[in-house]
N, C-alpha and C positions, 0 to 999 in steps of 0.2 A: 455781577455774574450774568454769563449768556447764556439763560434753563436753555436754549436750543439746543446747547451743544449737549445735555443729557436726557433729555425729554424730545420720546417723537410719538407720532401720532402714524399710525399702520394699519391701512384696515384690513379688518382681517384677525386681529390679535385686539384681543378680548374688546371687540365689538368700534374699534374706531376709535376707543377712550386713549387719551395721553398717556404714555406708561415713561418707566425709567430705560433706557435706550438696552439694550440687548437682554431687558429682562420683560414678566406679563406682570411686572406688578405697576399697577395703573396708579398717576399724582392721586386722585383721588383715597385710594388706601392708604397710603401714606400721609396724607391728613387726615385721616380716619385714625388713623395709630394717634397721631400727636392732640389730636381731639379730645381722644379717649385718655389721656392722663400719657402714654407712652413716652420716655424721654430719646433723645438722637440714640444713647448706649444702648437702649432694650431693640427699639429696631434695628440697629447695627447686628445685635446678636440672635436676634430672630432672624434677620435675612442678612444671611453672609456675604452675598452676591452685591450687595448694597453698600455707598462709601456716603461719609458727609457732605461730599458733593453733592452727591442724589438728592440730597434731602432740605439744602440748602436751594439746590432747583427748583425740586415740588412746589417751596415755598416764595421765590423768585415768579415761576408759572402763575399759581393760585393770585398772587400780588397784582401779577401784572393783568389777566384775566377780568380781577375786580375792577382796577381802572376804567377796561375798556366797557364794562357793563354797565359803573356807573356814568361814564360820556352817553352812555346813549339817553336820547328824547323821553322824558315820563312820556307816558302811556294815559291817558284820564278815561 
């Protein structure tokens, strides 16, 4: 999956955070729901504007995000 193509980054809208592409709800909420116990169906039905694409992004972004955090140099 290519999260670019549903995940952007806009400053301006709520503060510069990655959101899902024509909506303010930011990757980070979205792993906050799936965190918190929420399954794909309850945020589906909480945010209607929302498809299992989105969600499957967040989680592509979040994924790939990690990689590049763990490449970088420890810190001592």
């Amino acid at each position: 999956m290519n999260w670019q193509d549903y995940i952007s980054i806009t400053p301006g809208v709520r503060s510069g955070k990655p959101c899902v592409k024509g909506t303010r709800i930011t990757a980070s909420d979205v792993l906050e729901y799936l965190a918190s116990g929420m399954d794909e169906q309850a945020i589906l039905a909480d945010f209607p504007e929302l498809r299992r694409e989105h969600i499957h992004a967040v989680l592509s972004f979040a994924a790939e995000r990690e990689r590049r955090l763990s490449a970088l140099p420890a810190v001592s």
